[in-house]
TORVEX-306016 format. One line per field, with one value per residue (C-alpha): residue number from 1; residue in one letter; x, z, y. Coordinates in steps of 0.001 Angstrom, whole numbers, plus 500000, padded with zeros to 6 digits. Layout:
BEGIN
nr NUM,...
rest A,...
xx X,...
zz Z,...
yy Y,...
This chain:
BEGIN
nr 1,2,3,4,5,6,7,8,9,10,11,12,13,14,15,16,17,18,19,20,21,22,23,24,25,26,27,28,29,30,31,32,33,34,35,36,37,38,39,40,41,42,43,44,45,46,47,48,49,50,51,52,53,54,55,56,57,58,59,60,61,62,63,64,65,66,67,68,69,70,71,72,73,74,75,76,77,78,79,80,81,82,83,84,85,86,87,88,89,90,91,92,93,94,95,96,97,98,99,100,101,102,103,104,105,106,107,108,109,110,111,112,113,114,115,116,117,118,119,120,121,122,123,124,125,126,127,128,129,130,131,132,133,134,135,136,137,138,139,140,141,142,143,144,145,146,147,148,149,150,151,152,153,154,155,156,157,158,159,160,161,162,163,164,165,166,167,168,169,170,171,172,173,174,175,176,177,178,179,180,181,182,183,184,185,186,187,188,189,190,191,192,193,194,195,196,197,198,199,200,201,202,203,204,205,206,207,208,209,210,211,212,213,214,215,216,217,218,219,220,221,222,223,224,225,226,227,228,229,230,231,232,233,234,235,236,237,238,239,240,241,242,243,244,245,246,247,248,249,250,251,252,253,254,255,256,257,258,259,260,261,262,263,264,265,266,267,268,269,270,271,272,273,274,275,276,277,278,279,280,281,282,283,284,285,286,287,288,289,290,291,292,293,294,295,296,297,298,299,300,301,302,303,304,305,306,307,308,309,310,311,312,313,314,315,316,317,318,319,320,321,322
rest X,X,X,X,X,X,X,X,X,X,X,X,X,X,X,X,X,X,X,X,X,X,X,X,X,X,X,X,X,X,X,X,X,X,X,X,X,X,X,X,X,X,X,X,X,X,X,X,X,X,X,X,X,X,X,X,X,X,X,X,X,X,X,X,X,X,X,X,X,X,X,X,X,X,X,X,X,X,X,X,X,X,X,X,X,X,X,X,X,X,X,X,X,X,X,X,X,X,X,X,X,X,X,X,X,X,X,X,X,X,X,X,X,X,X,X,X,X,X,X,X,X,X,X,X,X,X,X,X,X,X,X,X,X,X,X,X,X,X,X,X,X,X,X,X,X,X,X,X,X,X,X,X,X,X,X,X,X,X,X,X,X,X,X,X,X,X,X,X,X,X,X,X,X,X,X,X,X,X,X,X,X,X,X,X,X,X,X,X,X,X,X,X,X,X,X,X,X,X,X,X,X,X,X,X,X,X,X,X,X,X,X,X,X,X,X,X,X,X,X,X,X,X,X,X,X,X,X,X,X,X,X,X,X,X,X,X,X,X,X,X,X,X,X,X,X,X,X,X,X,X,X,X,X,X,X,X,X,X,X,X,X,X,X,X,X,X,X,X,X,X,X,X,X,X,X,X,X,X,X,X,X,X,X,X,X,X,X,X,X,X,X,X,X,X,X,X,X,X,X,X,X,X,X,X,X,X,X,X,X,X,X,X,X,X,X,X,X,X,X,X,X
xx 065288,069103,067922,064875,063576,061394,061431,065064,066272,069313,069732,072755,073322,075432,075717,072987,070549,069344,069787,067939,070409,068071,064152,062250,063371,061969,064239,063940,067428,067267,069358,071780,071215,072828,070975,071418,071124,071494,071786,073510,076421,074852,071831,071894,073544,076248,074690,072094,074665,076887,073700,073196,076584,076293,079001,076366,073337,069879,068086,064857,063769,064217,066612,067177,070271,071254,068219,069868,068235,070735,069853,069660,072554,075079,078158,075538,075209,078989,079557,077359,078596,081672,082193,084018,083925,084792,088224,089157,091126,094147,098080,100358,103542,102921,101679,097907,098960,099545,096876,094358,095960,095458,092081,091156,093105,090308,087572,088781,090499,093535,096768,096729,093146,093764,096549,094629,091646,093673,095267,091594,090973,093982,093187,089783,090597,093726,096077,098118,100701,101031,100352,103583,104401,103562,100569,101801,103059,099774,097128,094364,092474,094607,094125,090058,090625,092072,089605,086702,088948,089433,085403,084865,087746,085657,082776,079974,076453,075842,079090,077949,080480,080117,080863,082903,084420,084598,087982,088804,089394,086922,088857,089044,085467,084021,086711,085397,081628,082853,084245,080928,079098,081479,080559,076819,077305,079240,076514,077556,074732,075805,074582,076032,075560,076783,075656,076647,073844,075388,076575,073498,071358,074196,074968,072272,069105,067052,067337,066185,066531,066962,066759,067006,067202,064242,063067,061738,061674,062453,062212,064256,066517,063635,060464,061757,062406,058934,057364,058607,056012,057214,059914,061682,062177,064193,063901,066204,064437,066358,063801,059445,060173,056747,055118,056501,055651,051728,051696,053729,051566,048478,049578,047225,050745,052100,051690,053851,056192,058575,060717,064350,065704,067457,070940,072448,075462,073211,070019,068437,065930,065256,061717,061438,058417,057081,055423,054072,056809,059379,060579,056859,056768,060264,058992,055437,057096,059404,056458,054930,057910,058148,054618,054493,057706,060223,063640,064636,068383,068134,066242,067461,065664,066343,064979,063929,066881,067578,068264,064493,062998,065100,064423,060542,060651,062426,061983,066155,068499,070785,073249,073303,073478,076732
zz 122879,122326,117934,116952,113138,110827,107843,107010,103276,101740,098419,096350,093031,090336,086856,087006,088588,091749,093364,096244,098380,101200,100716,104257,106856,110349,113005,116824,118392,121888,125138,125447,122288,119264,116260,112591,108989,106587,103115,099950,099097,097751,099751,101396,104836,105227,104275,107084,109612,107823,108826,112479,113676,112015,109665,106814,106899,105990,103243,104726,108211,111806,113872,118051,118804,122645,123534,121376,118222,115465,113262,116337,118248,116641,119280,122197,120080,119163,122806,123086,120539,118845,115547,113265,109914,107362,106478,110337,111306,112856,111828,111384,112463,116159,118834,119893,123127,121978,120263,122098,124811,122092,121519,125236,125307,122183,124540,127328,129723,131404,130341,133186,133139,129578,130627,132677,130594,127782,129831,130298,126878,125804,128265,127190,123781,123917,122921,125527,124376,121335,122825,122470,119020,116248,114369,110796,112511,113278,111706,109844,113186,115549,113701,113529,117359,117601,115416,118185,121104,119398,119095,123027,124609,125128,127001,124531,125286,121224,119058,115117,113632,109623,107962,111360,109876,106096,105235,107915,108331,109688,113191,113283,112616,115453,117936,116534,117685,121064,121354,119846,122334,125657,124485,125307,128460,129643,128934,125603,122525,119375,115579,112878,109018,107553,104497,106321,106805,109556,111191,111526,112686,114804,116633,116203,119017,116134,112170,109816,106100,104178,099755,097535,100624,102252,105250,103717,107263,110568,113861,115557,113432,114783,114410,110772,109912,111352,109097,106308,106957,107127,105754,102098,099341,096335,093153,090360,087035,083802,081047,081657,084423,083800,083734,086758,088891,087608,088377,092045,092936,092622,095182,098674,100983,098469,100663,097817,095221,093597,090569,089632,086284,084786,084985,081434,081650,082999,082121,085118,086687,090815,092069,095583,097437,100980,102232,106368,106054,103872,104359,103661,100957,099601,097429,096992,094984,093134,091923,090853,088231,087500,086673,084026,082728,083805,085411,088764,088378,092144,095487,098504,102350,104690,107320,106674,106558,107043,103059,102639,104778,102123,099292,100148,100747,097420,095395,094746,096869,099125,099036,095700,095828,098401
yy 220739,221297,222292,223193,224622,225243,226118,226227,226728,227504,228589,229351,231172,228920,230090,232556,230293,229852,225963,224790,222734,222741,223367,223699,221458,220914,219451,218726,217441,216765,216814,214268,212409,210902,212250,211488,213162,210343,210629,210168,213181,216093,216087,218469,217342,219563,222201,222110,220988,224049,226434,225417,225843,229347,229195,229918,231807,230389,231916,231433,229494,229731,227801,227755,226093,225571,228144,230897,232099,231362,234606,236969,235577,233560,234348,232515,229382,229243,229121,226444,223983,222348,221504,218777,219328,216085,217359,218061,221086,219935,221203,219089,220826,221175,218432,217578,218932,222384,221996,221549,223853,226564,225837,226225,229610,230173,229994,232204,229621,230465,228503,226665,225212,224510,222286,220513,220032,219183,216197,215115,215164,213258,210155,210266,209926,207214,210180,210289,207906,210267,213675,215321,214156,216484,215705,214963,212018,210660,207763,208910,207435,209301,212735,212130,211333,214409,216337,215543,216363,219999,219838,219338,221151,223887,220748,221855,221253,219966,218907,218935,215628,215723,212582,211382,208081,208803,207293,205081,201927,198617,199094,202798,203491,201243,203041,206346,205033,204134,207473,209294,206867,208361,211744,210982,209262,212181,214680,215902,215822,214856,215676,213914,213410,210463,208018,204830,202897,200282,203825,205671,202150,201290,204946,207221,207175,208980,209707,212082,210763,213584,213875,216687,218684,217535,214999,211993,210259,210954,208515,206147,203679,200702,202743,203258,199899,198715,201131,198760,195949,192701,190594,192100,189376,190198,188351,189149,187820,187905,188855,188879,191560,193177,190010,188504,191824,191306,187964,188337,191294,189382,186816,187649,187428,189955,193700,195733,194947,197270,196810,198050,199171,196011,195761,196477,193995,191270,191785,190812,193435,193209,193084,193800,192280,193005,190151,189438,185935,185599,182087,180820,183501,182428,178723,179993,182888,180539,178050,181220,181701,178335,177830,181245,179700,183079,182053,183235,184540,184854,185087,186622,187526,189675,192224,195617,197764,201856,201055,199749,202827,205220,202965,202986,207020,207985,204799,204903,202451,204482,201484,202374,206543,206337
């Protein structure tokens, strides 16, 4: 196992008062894998990314990262990992060449095998074509680019990426998971947070959901899902939400049904219904309403999503949260 805890808190002070950003949370990240913290903001990703690459200390917990104890000996896991925070580190004044020859430098290589590394780093990251241009001049892509070619000059064994693709655009985010993808196949683990749903079920070989600073669920983005039986069918009613849910949950094909708070412009309140077969579910459900005399605003199928597994977890929509 490349990270491995137990335990780990993190508590700050604000106002007086003592605020639990992280409360107790067991990880195990292993070689050569693309794991994900999803989440909405504030809860408590960065913060436990922000611990394991040592730049804060836990309050409580234990934590091995690359096979070095991260309270004991923080220099040994530095070595061993790279790091890309959300608002990057790069300087715009000077080019990604220099750049990333001075980060090499950093890590004790001679000026000449930073050269050369750095060369390899620019290819493998399409930044050759820019590489002696300074930075300011660069797309928001290009710099983010850049930001992960800082994070592996060193050729880490674990590269933490936090919030990789916030801000980009449609193109520049699936280029970014090609990239993130190339890191694996060439040996390099990678941790990342991110409250993208499409992004963690797209990237990531395993997820940990985490809310209020703890795991809610933890697997791969398929075991997840199939944890959410069945087919989901949401019905958006516009008044007799109570009643519809009692008469809907009585139905045998029915597994669980779960209702939203109504929408105040509208009116209409979502009940969401598990059920083994949604399209046989689907007119069965709408006779239902018809019969009882309620009004289906609308009606709408579709697969379990990440969404349903962190909807089902912390009965809140993480659609909604992000």
């Amino acid at each position: 196992m490349l990270i491995e805890t137990k335990g780990l808190k993190k508590t700050f002070k604000s106002r007086g008062k003592e605020v639990e950003a992280v409360r107790g949370v067991d990880l195990a990240v292993k070689e050569g894998e693309i794991f994900g913290l999803l989440g909405p903001n504030g809860a408590g990703k960065t913060t436990t990314m922000r611990m394991l690459s040592t730049l804060i200390e836990p309050s409580e917990g234990r934590a091995v990262v690359c096979g070095s104890d991260l309270a004991s000996d923080p220099a040994a896991v530095r070595r061993d990992i790279g790091y890309v925070g959300q608002e990057g580190g790069t300087w715009g004044e000077v080019t990604a060449r220099d750049e990333l020859i001075m980060q090499g430098r950093l890590y004790g290589a001679s000026k000449r095998a930073s050269a050369a590394r750095a060369e390899t780093v620019l290819e493998s990251f399409q930044l050759t074509e820019f590489a002696d241009r300074n930075v300011k001049t660069y797309s928001g892509g290009q710099k983010r680019r850049l930001d992960i070619a800082l994070g592996v000059m060193h050729e880490p064994k674990l590269l933490f990426l936090d919030e990789p693709t916030t801000g980009l655009d449609p193109q520049s985010r699936a280029h970014m998971w090609d990239e993130v993808r190339a890191l694996r196949e060439r040996g390099t683990a990678v941790f990342l947070t991110t409250h993208y749903l499409d992004e963690a079920d797209a990237l990531c070989d395993r997820i940990a959901i985490i809310d209020h600073g703890e795991i809610v669920a933890e697997g791969t983005p398929l075991s997840l899902k199939k944890e959410v039986s069945g087919d989901v069918v949401a019905v958006g009613v516009g008044g007799g939400a109570d009643e519809a849910k009692n008469l809907l949950a009585a139905k045998d094909f029915v597994n669980e049904i779960e209702a939203g708070e109504a929408d105040p412009a509208t009116g209409v309140a979502v009940l969401r219904l598990y059920v083994e077969d949604g399209s046989a579910a689907m007119p069965e459900l709408l006779r239902s309403l018809d019969g009882a005399g309620i009004a289906a605003a609308s009606i709408e199928l579709h697969r379990p999503s990440l969404d349903d597994v962190f909807l089902k977890q912390t009965g809140r929509s993480l659609r909604e949260e992000a």
